[in-house]
C-alpha positions as CSV (number, residue, x, y, z in Angstrom):
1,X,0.0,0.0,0.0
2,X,1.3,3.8,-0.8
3,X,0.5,6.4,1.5
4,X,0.8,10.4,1.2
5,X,1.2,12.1,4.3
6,X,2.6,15.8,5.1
7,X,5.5,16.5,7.5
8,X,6.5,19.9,8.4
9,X,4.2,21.6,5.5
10,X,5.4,19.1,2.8
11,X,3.9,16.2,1.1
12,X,6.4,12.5,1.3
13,X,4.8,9.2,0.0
14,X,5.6,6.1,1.6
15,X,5.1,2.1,1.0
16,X,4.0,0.3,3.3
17,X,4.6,-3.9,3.3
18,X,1.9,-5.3,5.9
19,X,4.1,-8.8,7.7
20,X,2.8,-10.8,10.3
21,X,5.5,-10.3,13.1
22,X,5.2,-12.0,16.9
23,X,1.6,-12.7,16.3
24,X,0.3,-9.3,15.2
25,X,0.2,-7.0,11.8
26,X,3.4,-4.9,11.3
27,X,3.3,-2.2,9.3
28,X,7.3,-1.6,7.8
29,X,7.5,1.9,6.6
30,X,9.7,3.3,3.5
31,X,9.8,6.7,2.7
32,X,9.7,7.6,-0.8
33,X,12.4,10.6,0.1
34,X,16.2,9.8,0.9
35,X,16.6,12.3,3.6
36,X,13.3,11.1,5.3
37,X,14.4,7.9,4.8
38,X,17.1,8.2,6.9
39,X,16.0,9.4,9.8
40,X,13.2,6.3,10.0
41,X,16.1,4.3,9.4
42,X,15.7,1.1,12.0
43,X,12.8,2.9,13.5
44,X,10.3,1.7,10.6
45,X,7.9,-0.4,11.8
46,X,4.8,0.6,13.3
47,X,2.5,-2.5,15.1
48,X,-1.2,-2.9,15.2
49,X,-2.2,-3.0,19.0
50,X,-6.1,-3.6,19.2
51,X,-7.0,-2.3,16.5
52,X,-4.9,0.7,16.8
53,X,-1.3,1.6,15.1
54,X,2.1,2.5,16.7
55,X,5.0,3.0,17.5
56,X,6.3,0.4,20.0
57,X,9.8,1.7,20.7
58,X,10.4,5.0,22.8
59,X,11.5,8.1,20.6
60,X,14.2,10.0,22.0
61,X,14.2,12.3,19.0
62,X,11.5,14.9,18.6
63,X,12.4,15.2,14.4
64,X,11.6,11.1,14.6
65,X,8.8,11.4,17.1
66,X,7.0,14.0,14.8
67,X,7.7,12.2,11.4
68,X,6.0,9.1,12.8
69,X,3.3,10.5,14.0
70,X,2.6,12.2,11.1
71,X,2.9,8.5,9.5
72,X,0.5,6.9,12.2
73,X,-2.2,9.7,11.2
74,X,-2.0,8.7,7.9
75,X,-2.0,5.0,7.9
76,X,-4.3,5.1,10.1
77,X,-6.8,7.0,8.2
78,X,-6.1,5.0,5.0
79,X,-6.7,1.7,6.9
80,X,-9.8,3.0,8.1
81,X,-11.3,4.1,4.9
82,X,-10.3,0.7,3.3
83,X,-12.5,-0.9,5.7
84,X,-15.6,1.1,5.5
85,X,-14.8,0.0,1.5
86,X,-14.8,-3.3,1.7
């Protein structure tokens, strides 16, 4: 799946590969930018808990925290209007 999503006032597209990791969806993250790319770099894999995404791992970085959240928003909204599709 492809997502759009805005971080700091500009649009990045990402693609998203949907494993099956410990029992539970993970969602690993690539960012369709270099510089972007980066900073997810070993921080790219966001978990469905319950229904809900996230981040499992602290962020000690507030340029990382921001960028995944502005991921999670995304993905979240996109997964959400694929079910009310199907």
């Amino acid at each position: 799946m492809s997502i759009e999503f805005f971080y700091r006032n500009q649009p990045y597209y990402a693609l998203i590969n949907i494993k099956m990791r410990d029992g539970r969806k993970a969602y690993y993250v690539n960012i369709l930018k270099d510089e972007r790319e980066r900073l997810l770099y070993c921080q790219n894999i966001i978990f469905d808990e319950d229904g809900s995404v996230r981040a499992r791992e602290d962020i000690s970085s507030s340029e990382l925290s921001e960028l995944k959240e502005s991921i999670i928003v995304m993905l979240w909204q996109r997964l959400h209007e694929n079910a009310f599709a199907n």
